[in-house]
C-alpha positions in Angstrom: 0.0 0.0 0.0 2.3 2.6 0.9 4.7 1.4 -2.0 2.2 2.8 -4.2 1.2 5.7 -2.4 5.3 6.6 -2.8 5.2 5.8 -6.9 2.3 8.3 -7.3 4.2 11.3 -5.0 7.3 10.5 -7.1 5.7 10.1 -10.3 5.0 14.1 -10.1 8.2 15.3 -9.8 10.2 12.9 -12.3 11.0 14.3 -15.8 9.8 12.6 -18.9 12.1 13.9 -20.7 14.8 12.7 -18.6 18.7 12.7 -20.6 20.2 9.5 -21.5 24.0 9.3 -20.2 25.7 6.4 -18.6 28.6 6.2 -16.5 32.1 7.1 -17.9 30.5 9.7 -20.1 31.6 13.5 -20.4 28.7 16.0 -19.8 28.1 19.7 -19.4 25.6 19.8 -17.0 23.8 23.0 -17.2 22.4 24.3 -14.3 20.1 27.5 -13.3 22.0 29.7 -10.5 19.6 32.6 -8.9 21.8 35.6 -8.1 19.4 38.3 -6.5 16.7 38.6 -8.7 18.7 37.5 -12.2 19.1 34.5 -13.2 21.6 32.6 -15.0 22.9 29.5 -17.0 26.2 27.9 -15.1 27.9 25.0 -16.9 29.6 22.3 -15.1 31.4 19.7 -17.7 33.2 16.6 -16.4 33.3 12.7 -16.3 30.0 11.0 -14.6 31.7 8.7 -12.0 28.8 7.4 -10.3 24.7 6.8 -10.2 23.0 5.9 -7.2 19.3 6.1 -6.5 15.9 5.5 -8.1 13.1 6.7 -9.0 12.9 10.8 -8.3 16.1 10.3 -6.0 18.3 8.9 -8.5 21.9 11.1 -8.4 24.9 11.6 -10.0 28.4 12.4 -9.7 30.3 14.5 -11.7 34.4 14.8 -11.4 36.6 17.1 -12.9 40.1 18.7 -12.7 40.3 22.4 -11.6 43.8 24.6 -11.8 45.0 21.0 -11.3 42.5 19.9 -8.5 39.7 17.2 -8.4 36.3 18.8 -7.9 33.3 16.5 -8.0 29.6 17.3 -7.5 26.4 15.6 -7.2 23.1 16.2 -8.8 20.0 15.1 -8.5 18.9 13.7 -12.1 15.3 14.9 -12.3 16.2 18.7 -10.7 14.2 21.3 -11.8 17.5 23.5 -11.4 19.2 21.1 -14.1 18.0 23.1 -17.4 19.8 20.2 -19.8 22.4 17.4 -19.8 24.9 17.2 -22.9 26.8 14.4 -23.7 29.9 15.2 -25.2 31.6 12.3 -25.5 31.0 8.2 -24.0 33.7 6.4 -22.6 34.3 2.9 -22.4 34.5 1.5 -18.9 33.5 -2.0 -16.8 32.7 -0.7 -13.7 29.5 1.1 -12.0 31.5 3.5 -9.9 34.9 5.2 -11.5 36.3 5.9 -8.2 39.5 4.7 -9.0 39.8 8.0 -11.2 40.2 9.8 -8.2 43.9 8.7 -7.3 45.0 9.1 -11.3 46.5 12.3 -12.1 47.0 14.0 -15.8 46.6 11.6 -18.9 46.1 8.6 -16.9 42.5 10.2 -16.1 41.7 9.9 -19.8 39.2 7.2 -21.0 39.0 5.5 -24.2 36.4 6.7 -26.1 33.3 4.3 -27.0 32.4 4.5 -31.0 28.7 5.9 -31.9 27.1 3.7 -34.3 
């Protein structure tokens, strides 16, 4: 019963329109910032090391390298905040959680690229 009560809550705030990207894939996440009354676009482009969650919770984790520092940040998928998600590029990997890229510094972050047929 209360399964179901739980789909139907979620089921309003889930995005049909919801982007395809998989893990090891390079995205500019753009995202709406309010400053004051303005409000802007902010793009944050990086490797998706990790999903986690279902349903309206489902996140994601995005890492990248900043004046030679690792930044990573997490996003809810179906945000109203989140305004799109580009995929720039897919990379091949074996693993549901690319936390091993945390300890690799320069080229040895890199990831092969996976061919679009």
């Amino acid at each position: 019963m209360s399964r179901a009560i739980m789909d139907l809550v979620e089921k309003s705030s889930i995005k049909e329109d919801a982007p395809q990207f998989e893990i090891g894939d390079t995205v500019d996440v753009h995202l709406k910032i309010l400053e004051g009354s303005k409000e802007r676009i902010q793009v944050f482009s990086g490797v998706v090391i990790a999903r986690s969650g279902s349903g309206s919770r489902e996140m994601f984790a995005v890492r990248r390298i900043v004046a030679g520092e690792g930044v990573e940040r997490k996003f809810p998928v179906h945000s109203p905040r989140i305004e799109r998600i580009e995929v720039k590029r897919s990379g091949i990997v074996r693993r549901a959680k690319l936390y091993f890229l945390r300890d690799r510094v320069g080229k040895a972050v890199r990831l092969k690229e996976r061919r679009r047929s």
